[in-house]
C-alpha positions as CSV (number, residue, x, y, z in Angstrom):
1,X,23.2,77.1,39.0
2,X,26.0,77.3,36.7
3,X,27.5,74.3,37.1
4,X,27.0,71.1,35.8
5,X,25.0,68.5,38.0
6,X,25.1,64.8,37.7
7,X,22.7,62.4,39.3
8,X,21.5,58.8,39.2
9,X,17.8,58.2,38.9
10,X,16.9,54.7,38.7
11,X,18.8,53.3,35.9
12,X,19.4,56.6,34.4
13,X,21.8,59.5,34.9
14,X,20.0,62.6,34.6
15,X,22.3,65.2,33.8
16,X,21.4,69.1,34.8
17,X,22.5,72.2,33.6
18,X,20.2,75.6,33.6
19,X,16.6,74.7,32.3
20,X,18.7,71.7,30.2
21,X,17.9,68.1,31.6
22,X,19.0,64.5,30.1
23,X,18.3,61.5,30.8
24,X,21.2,58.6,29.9
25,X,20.3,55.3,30.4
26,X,23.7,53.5,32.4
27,X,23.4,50.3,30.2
28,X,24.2,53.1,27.2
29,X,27.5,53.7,28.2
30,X,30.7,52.8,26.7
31,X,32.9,55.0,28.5
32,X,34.0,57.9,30.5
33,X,37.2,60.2,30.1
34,X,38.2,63.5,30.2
35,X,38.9,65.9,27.0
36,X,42.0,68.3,27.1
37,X,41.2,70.3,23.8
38,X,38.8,73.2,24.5
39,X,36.4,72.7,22.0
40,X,36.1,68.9,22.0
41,X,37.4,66.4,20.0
42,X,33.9,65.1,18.9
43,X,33.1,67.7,16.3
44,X,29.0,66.2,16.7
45,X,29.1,66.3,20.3
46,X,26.2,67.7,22.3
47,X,28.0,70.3,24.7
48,X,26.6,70.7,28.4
49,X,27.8,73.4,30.4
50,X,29.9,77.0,29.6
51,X,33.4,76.0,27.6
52,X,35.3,78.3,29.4
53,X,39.2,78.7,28.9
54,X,39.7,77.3,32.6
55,X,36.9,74.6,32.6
56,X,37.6,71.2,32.7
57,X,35.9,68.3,30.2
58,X,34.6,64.8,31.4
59,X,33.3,62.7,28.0
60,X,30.9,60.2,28.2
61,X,30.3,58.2,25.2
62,X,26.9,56.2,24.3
63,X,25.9,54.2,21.7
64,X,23.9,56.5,20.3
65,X,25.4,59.7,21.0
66,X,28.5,61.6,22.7
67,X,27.5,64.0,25.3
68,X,30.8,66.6,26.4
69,X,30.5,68.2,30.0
70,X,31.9,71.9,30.7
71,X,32.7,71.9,34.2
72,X,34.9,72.9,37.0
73,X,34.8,70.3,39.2
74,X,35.7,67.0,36.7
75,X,37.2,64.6,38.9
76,X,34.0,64.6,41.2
77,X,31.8,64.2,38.1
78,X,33.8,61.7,36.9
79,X,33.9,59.7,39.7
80,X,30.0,59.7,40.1
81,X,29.6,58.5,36.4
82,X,32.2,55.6,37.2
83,X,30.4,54.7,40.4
84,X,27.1,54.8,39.0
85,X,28.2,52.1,36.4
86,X,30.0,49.8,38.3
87,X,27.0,49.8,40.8
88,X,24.7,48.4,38.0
């Protein structure tokens, strides 16, 4: 289990990665994009997943905090995230 995994729970995404698990409530979100440096631009954001040379970045931006994905798969992720907020 080394990817990534992104569900919807209610009216939270729960986002899993080895024993790490959070919870995002949908109304939270602002938005959802993609990062091309490999760090991050977000200095302060919490990083999810190995930040690998060849791994791709999906951003998702709350209120409160910026959460920054490491994953392989992006434009799957991304397109869950986007479908769970326009279903709510």
């Amino acid at each position: 289990m080394f990817e990534v995994y992104v569900k919807q729970v209610d009216t939270d995404i729960v986002i899993k990665w080895l024993f790490t698990k959070i919870k995002i409530p949908i109304a939270d979100i602002v938005t959802i994009t993609t990062d091309d440096t490999y760090g991050g631009k977000e200095k302060t954001a919490i990083r999810i997943g190995m930040p690998y040379g060849t791994t791709d970045r999906v951003v998702i931006v709350t209120k409160k905090s910026t959460y920054l994905l490491f994953t392989t798969n992006y434009l799957s992720i991304q397109n869950k995230l986007n479908s769970y907020i326009h279903a709510n």
